[in-house]
C-alpha positions as CSV (number, residue, x, y, z in Angstrom):
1,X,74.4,141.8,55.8
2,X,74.7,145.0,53.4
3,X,76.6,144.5,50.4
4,X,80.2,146.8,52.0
5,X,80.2,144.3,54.4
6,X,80.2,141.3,51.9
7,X,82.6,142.5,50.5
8,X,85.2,143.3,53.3
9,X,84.0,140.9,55.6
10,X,85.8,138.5,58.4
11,X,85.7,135.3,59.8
12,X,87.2,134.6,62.9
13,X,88.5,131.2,64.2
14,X,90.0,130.5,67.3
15,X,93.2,131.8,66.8
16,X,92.8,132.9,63.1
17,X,91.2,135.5,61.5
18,X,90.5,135.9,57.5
19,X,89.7,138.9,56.0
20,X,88.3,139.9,52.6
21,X,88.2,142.5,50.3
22,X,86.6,142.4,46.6
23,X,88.6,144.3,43.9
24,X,86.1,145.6,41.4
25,X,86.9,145.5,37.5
26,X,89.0,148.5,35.9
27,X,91.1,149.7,33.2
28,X,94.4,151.2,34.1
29,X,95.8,153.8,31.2
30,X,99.0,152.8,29.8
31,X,100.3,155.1,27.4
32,X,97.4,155.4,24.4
33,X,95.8,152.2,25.8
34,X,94.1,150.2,27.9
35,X,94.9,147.5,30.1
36,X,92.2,145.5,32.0
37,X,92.4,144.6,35.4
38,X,90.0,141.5,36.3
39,X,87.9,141.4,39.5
40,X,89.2,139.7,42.0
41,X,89.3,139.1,45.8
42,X,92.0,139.4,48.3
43,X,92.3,137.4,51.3
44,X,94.4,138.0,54.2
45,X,94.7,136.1,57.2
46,X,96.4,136.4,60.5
47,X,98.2,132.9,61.6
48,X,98.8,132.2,65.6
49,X,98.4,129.2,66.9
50,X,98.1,125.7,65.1
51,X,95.7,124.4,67.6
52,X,91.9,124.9,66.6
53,X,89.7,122.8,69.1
54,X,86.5,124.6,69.3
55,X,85.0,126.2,66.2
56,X,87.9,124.5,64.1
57,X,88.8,126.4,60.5
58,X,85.5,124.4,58.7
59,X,84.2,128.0,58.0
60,X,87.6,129.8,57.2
61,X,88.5,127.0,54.7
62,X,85.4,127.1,52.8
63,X,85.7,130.4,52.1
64,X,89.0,130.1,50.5
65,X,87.9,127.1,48.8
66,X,85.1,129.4,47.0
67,X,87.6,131.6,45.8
68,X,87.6,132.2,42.1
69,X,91.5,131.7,39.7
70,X,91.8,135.5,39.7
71,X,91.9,135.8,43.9
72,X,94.9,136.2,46.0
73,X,95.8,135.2,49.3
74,X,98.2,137.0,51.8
75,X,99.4,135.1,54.9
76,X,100.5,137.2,57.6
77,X,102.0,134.8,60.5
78,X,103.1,135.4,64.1
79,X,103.3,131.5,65.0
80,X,105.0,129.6,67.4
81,X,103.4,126.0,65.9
82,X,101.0,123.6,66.6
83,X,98.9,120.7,64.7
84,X,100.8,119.6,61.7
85,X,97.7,118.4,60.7
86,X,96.1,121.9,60.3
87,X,99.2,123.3,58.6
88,X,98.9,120.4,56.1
89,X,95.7,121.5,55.2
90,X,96.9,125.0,54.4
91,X,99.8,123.7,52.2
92,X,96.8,121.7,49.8
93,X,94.7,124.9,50.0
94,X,97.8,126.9,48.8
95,X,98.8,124.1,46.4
96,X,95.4,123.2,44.6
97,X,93.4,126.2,44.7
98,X,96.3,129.7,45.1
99,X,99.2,128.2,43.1
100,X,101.5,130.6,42.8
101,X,98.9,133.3,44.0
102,X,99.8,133.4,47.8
103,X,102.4,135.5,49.8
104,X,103.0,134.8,53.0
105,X,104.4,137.5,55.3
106,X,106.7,136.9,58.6
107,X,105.4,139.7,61.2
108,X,107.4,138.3,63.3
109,X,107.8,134.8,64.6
110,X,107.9,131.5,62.7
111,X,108.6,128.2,64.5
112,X,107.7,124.6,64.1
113,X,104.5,124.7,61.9
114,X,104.5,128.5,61.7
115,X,107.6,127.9,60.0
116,X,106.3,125.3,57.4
117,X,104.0,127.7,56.5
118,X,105.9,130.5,55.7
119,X,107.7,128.7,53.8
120,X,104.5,127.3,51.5
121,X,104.5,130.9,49.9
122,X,105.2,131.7,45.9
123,X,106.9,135.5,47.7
124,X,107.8,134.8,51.1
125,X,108.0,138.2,53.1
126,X,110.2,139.3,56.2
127,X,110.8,142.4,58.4
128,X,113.9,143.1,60.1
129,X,112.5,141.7,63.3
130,X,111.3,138.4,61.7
131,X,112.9,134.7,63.4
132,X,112.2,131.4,62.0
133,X,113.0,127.9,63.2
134,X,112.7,124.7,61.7
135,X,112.5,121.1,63.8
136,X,111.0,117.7,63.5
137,X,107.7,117.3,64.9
138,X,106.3,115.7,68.2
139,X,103.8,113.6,69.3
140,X,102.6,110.5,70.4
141,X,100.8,107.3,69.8
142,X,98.2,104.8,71.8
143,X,96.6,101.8,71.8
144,X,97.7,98.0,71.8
145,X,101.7,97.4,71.3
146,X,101.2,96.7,67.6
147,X,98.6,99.4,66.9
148,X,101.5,101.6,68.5
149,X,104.4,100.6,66.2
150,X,101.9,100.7,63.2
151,X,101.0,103.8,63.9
152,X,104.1,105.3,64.9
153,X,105.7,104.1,61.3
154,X,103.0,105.3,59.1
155,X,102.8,109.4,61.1
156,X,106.7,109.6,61.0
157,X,106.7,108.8,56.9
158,X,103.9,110.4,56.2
159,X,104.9,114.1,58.3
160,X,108.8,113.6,56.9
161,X,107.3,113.3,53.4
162,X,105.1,116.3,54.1
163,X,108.1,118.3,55.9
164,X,110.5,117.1,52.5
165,X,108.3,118.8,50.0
166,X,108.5,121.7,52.0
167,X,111.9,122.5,53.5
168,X,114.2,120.0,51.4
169,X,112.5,119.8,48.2
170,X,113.4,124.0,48.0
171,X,116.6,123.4,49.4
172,X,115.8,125.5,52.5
173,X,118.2,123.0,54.3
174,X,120.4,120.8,52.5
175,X,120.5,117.1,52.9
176,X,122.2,116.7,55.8
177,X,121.0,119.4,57.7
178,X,117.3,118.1,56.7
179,X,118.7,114.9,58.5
180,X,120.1,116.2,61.4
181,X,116.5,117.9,62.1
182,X,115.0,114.5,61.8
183,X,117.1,113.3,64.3
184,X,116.3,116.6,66.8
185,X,118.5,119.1,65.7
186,X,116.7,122.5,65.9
187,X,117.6,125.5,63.2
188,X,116.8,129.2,64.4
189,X,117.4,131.8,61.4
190,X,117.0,135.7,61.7
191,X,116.5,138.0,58.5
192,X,120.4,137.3,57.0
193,X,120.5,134.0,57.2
194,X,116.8,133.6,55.7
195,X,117.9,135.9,52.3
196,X,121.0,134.1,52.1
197,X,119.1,130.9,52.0
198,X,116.1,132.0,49.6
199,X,114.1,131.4,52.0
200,X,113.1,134.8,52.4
201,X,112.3,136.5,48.8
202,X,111.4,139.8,50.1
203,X,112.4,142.1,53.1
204,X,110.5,145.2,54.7
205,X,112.6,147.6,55.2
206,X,111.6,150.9,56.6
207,X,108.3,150.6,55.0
208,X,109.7,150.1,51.8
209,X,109.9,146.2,50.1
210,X,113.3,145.5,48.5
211,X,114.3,141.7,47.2
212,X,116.0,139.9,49.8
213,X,119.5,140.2,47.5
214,X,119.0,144.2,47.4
215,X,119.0,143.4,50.9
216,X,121.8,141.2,51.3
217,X,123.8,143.8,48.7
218,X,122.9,146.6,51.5
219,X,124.2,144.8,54.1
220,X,127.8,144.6,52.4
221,X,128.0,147.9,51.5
222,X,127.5,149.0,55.8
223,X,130.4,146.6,56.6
């Protein structure tokens, strides 16, 4: 592998693909001085379906665990959902190793877990054509009667504690709307309703990214 491809390489997953690019070190002029720009890499990857069963992400997620503090990563999702389980391991990747250094971009669809993860973004982008909806998860449970209620107890507190931090802990829902989910409620949003709640930060609009209250400000001012 020559050293271009290194450093704008790919890795492809079943249904995700991560992409790379190396930012050299430079020195950006700012009036009579100069301001230093460290080397860093920036990752981007494409999210569709939670539901790796052949090649898994083992490859994918040892790359970004490899990264160095000064690398970024962008999320670009088009989800309908999936495994919680994978999207879990995305939120301690973000978490632990890109705190506060990941955006996460909604192309265009975000439901179930591809709506968890949009949400696990420091600046969480949106285009005028981007949905989101939020429920509780499904699933199921085998095995003896006992091993079944055991089980059944321990995935339902641990995946509301994991879906808390996310959605209720930012006050993406409120309370009782957080409980009403739990209890099968589903929420659909579409690019208002996701600035109005923060969970948007940013909005695409006409190639140009403007704060989802610029946005919100625009909207008024059409009325």
């Amino acid at each position: 592998m020559n050293k271009e491809i290194e450093e704008n390489a790919e890795l492809e997953s079943e249904y995700h693909t991560l992409f790379k690019k190396v930012q050299k070190e430079k020195y950006i002029k700012k009036g009579n001085k100069y301001k230093k720009i460290e080397a860093c890499t920036k990752y981007r990857i494409f999210i569709d379906t939670f539901g790796e069963k052949e090649k898994g992400l083992h490859k994918i997620f040892n790359e970004l665990w490899s990264s160095n503090k000064n690398d970024y990563l962008e999320i670009r999702i088009n989800s309908r959902g999936g495994y919680v389980n994978e999207g879990a391991q995305f939120w301690n990747l973000i978490n632990n190793k890109f705190n506060k250094r990941c955006t996460t971009y909604l192309d265009n669809c975000g439901f179930s877990m591809g709506a968890l993860l949009f949400s696990m973004g420091h600046k969480r982008v949106i285009t005028e054509r981007s949905e989101l909806m939020y429920h509780d998860y499904s699933g199921a449970v085998w095995g003896k009667a006992g091993e079944q209620k055991a089980q059944f107890e321990h995935t339902s507190k641990h995946i509301r504690k994991f879906f808390k931090d996310v959605i209720l802990d930012k006050k993406f829902l409120t309370k009782k709307e957080f409980k009403q989910m739990c209890i099968g409620e589903d929420f659909w949003m579409g690019p208002k309703e996701l600035c109005e709640r923060g969970i948007a930060t940013h909005i695409l609009v006409n190639g140009k990214e403007i704060t989802a209250k610029k946005y919100l400000k625009s909207l008024k001012s059409t009325k």
